[in-house]
C-alpha positions in Angstrom: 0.0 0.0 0.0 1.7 3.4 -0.8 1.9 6.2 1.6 -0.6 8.8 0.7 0.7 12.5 2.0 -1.4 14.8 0.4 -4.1 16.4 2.7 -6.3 18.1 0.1 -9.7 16.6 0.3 -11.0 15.9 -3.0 -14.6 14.4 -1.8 -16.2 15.7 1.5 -19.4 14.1 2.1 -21.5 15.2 5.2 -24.8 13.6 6.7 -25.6 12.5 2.9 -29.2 10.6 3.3 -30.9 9.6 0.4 -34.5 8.5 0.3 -36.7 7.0 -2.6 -40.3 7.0 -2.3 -42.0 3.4 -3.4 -45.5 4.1 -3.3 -46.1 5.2 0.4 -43.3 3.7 1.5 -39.9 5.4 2.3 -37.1 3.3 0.9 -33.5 5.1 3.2 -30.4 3.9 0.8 -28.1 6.2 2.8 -28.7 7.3 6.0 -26.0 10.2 7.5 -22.7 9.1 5.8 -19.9 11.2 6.2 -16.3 10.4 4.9 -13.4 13.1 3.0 -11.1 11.4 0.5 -7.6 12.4 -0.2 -6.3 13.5 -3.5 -4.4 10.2 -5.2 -6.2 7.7 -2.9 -7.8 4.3 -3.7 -10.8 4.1 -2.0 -13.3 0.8 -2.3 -16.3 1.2 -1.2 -17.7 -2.4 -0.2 -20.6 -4.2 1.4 -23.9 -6.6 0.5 -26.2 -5.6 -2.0 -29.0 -2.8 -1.3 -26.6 -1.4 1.1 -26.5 2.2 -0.7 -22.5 1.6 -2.3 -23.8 2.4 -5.8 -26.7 5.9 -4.4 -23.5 7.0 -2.9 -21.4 6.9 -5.9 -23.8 8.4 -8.3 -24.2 11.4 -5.9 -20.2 11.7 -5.5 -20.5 11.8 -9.6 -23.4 14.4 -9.6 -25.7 11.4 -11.4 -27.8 11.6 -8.3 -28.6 14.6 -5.6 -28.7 13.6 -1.7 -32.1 14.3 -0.1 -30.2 15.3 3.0 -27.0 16.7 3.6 -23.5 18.2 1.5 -21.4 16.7 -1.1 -18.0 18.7 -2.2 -16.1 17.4 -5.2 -12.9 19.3 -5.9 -14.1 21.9 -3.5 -17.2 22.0 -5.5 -20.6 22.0 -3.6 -22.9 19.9 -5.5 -25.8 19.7 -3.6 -27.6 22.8 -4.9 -26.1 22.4 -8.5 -29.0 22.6 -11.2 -28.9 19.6 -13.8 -26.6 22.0 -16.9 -24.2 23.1 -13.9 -24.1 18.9 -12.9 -23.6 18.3 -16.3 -21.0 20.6 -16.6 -19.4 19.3 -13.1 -19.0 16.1 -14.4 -17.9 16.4 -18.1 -14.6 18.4 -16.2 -13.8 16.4 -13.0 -15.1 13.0 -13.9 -14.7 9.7 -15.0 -16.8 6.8 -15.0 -16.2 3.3 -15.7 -19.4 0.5 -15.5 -19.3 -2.9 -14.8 -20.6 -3.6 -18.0 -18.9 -1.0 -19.7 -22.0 0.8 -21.5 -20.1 0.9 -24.7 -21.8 1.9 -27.9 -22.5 -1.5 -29.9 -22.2 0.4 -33.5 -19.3 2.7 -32.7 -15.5 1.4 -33.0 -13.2 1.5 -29.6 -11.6 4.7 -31.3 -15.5 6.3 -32.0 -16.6 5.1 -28.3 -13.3 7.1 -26.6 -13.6 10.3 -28.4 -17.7 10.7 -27.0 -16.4 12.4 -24.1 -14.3 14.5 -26.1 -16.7 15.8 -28.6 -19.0 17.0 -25.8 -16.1 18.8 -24.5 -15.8 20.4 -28.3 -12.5 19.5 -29.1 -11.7 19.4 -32.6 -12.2 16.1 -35.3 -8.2 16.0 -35.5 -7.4 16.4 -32.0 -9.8 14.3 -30.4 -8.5 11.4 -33.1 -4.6 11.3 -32.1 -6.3 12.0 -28.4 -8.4 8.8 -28.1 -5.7 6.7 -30.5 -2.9 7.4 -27.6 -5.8 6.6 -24.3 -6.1 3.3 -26.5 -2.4 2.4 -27.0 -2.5 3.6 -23.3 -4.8 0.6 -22.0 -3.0 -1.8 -24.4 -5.4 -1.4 -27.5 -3.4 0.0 -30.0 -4.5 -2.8 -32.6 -8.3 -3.1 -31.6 -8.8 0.6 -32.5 -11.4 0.1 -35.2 -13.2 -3.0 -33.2 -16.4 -2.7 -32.5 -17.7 -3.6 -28.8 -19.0 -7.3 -30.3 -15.5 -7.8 -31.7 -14.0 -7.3 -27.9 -13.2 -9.3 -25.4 -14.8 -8.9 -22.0 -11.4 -7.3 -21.2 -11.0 -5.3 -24.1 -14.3 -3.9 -23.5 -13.4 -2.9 -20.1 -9.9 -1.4 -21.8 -11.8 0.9 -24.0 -14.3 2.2 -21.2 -11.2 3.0 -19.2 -9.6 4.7 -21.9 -12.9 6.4 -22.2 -13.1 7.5 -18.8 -9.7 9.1 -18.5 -9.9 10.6 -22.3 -10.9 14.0 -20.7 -8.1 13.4 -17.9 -10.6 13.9 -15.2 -9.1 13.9 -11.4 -11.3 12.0 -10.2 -12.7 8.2 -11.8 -15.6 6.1 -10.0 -15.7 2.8 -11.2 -18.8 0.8 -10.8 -17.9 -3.1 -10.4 -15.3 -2.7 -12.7 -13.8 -6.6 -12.8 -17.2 -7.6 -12.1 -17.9 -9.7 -15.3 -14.5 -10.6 -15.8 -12.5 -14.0 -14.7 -10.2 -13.2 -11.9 -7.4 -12.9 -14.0 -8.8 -10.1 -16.3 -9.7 -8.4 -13.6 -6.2 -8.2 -12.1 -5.1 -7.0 -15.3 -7.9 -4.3 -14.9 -7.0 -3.1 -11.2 -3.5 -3.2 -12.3 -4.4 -0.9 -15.0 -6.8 1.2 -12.9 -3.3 1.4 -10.2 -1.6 2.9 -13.0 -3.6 5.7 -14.0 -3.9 6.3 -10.1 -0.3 6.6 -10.6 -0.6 9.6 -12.7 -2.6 11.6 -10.2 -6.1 10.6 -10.0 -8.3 9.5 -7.1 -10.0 6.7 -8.3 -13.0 4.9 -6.1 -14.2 1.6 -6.5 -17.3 -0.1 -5.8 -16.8 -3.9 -5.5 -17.7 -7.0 -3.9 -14.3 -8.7 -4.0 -12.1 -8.9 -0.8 -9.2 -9.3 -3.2 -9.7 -6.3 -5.1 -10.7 -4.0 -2.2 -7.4 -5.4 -0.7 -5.2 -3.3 -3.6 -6.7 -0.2 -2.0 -5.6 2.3 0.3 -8.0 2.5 2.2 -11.8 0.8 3.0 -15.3 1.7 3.6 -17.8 -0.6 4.4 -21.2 0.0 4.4 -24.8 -1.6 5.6 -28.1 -0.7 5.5 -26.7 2.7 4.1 -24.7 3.1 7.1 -20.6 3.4 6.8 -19.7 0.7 9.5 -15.8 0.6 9.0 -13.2 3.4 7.4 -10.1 1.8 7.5 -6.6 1.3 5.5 -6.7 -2.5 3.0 
């Protein structure tokens, strides 16, 4: 585990409750979490399911507002934030990597990595060489013009996470990220994932497996949207 010794929060969550309404009932996903993240750590966020570790990544992403409480991101409150400011939040501080992958089916690997760029209006040319080098970044330099059914569960995964990072975001949630993969893909993917921590970015991951939580810095558990351990892998 590497030594993490920079004390700028990059996440500040406080009393973050989130509650769905099914029909007359109230359905509490999260109820009071607070945690801060460091800049450059690897946080997993673990626990069974319905225990609120997805709610509380979509509301760190601005996908989801809290009904209760304060989320800062980059020092960016986004609690209050209308839906064109969230958009805007995200398409500059975020990215986001799915468990299965949400590719495009009819676009190519090189098509699929430059979305994210042409929202952010960067030019035909530019966005081309941008995505071609996230690609040979992530170990795809000869899948470029694949299309998702031509890819391996892996390689699927490969071009998501050269997706996410094609706006070089500083922060990237991933979502079950090795969870359709063997367990040897899905070393290869956390090893991956280590090494574009290794280039600055906090990254958080949401996953069931001990294994892959155990590569993090640090830890947090939760149940029945409770946090019930915060503490270094």
């Amino acid at each position: 585990m590497k030594s993490i010794s920079n004390d700028l929060n990059v996440i500040e969550a406080d009393d973050i409750w989130k509650v769905y309404k099914r029909g007359k009932t109230d359905v509490k996903a999260l109820r009071g979490v607070n945690f801060r993240v460091r800049e450059g750590e690897i946080v997993a966020i673990m626990g069974p399911s319905g225990c609120g570790k997805t709610t509380l990544l979509n509301i760190i992403g601005g996908l989801d507002t809290p009904t209760k409480g304060n989320i800062r991101v980059n020092e960016i409150e986004l609690s209050n934030l209308g839906e064109s400011k969230l958009t805007k939040f995200r398409r500059e501080n975020i990215g986001f990597v799915f468990q299965f992958y949400n590719l495009l089916p009819n676009l190519t690997a090189l098509e699929n990595v430059q979305l994210p760029l042409i929202a952010q209006g960067i030019p035909k040319k530019e966005r081309f060489e941008k995505a071609k080098d996230f690609l040979q970044a992530v170990g795809l330099s000869d899948r470029l013009y694949h299309k998702p059914g031509e890819l391996s569960g892996g390689e699927q995964q490969r071009v998501a996470i050269a997706r996410a990072i094609a706006v070089q975001p500083s922060i990237v949630l991933a979502d079950e990220p090795t969870g359709d993969l063997d367990t040897k893909t899905g070393e290869e993917i956390m090893g991956l994932l280590r090494k574009i921590n290794e280039m600055g970015q906090t990254i958080i991951i949401v996953t069931h497996d001990d294994m892959i939580a155990a590569t993090a810095d640090r830890i947090i558990k939760l149940r029945d949207g409770k946090i019930i351990e915060n503490s270094s892998s």
